[in-house]
N, C-alpha and C positions, 0 to 999 in steps of 0.2 A: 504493500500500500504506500501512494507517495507519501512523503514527511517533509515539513519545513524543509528550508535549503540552508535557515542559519547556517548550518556548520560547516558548510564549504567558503565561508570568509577566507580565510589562508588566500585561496586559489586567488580571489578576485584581487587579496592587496598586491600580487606579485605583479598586475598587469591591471593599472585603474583604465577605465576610458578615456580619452582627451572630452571636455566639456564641449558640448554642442556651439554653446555662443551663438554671437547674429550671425555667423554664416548658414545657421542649423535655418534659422527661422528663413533665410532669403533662397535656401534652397528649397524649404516646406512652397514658401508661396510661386516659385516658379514653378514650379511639380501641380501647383492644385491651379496654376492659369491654363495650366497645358492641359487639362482634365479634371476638372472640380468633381466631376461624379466619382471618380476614384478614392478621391480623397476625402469625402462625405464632411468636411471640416474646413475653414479659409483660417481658424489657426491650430496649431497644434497641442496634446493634450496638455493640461495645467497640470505642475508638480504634485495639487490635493489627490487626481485622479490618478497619475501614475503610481501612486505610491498604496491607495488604495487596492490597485491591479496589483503590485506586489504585496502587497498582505495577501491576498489572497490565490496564490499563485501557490503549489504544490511542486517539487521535485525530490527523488529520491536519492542517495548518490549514485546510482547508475543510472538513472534517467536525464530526460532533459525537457528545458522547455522550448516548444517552439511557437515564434510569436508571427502573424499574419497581416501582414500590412504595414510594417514597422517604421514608415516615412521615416522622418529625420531623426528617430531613436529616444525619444523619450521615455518610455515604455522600459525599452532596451536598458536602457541607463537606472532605470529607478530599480529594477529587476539587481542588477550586480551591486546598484548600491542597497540594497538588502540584505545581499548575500550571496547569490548565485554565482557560482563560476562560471568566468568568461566561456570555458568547454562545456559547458551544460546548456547554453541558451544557442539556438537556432532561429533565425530570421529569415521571414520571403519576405521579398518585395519586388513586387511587378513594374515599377519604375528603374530604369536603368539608372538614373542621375542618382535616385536616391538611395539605389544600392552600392552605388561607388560611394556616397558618401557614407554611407555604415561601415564598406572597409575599412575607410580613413578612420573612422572615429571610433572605432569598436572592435579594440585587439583583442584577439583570440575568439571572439564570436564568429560563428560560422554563418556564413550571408550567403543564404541561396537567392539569386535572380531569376524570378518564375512567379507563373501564375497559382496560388494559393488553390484551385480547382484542378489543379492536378499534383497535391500533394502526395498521393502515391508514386509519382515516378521520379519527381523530385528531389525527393527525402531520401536518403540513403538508405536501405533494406537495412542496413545493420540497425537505425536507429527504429524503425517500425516494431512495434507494441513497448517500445523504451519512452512513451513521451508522457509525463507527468503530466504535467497542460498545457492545454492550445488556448492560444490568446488570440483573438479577432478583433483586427482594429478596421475592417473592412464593411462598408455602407450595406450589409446586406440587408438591408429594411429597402432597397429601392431596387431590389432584383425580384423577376420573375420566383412564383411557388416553384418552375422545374429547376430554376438555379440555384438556387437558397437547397432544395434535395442533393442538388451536386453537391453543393459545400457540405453537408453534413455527413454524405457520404464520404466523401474526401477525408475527411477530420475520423471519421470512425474505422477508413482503412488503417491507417496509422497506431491509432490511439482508441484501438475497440473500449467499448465501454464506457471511456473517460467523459466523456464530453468536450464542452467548452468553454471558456468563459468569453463575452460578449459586448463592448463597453460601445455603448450609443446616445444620441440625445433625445433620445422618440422617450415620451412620458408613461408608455404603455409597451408590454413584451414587444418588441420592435419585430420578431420571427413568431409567425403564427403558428406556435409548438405542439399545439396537437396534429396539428392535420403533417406536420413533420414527424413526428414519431419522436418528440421530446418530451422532457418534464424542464419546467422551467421556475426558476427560482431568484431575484432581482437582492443580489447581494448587497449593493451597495448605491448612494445616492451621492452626486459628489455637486453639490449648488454650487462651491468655488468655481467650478471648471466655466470654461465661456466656451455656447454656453451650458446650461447645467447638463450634469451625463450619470446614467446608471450603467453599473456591470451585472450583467445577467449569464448566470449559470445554467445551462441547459446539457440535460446529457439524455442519451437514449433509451426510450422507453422500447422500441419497435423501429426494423427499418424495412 
């Protein structure tokens, strides 16, 4: 069963991240002019929310987490400064710009460039049934029912059983989880964030 990641600290002081800074934010906003539907956000998430997603993020020591949509690394960043080893956290992101820029900024994090809807080919086999949690920073409240099924299938090759967790601005379950074969649970409310966002927990009841 996963377990907090506290105790992989060691791993993260050997290798901090470089801080985002304005360049983090001027490459968010080029990324979301070139396609604002991708990026379901014109800025990115507030420190209250990211850290909130790190409380509640699970890894075992042989697991990892892999996070989905991880634009300029926010997420990313509050993840390690929690605890999580740089080797433990896995990122997609379907922007090229802003996967070169998670290289730069994010040593020892493994940065896949890919579509988040084909996590199975993706993902390295080695790491398949190893993923503690999936983090989804991806607009799926403005996709098709058949796409939103791909996503959850996706996430459930990987990570059978686990589920997801789900962080959006929609004031209501943002994925309609029954007719998905989920059970859905709204973790947390974060009003700091601009603007305000819930993380929602959803794992499979049926697929």
């Amino acid at each position: 069963m996963s377990e907090p990641f506290a105790e992989s600290r060691p791993d993260r002081l050997a290798s901090p991240p470089r801080p985002a800074g304005q360049p983090a934010r001027g490459t968010f906003l080029r990324e979301w002019a070139r396609n604002p539907l991708r990026m379901g956000s014109i800025t990115p998430s507030s420190p209250a929310l990211c850290r909130r997603i790190a409380r509640l993020t699970r890894c075992a020591p042989d697991e990892v987490v892999v996070e989905l949509g991880a634009g300029t690394g926010v997420i990313s960043r509050a993840l390690l400064e929690h605890g999580l080893a740089p080797r433990q956290l896995v990122v997609v992101e379907i922007e090229e710009g802003m996967a070169a820029h998670l290289r730069r900024t994010l040593p020892g994090v493994t940065v896949l460039s890919g579509d988040a809807f084909a996590l199975p080919e993706i993902l390295p086999a080695a790491l398949h049934g190893r993923v503690g949690t999936a983090i989804c920073g991806i607009p799926l409240v403005l996709l098709p029912l058949e796409r939103q099924r791909r996503f959850v299938a996706a996430v459930e090759a990987v990570a059978p059983g686990q589920g997801f967790l789900l962080y959006s601005y929609c004031v209501t379950s943002p994925l309609p989880w029954r007719r998905l074969g989920l059970a859905a649970r709204r973790e947390a409310w974060t009003p700091l964030n601009l603007p305000p966002a819930s993380v929602w927990r959803y794992v499979p009841t049926s697929l």
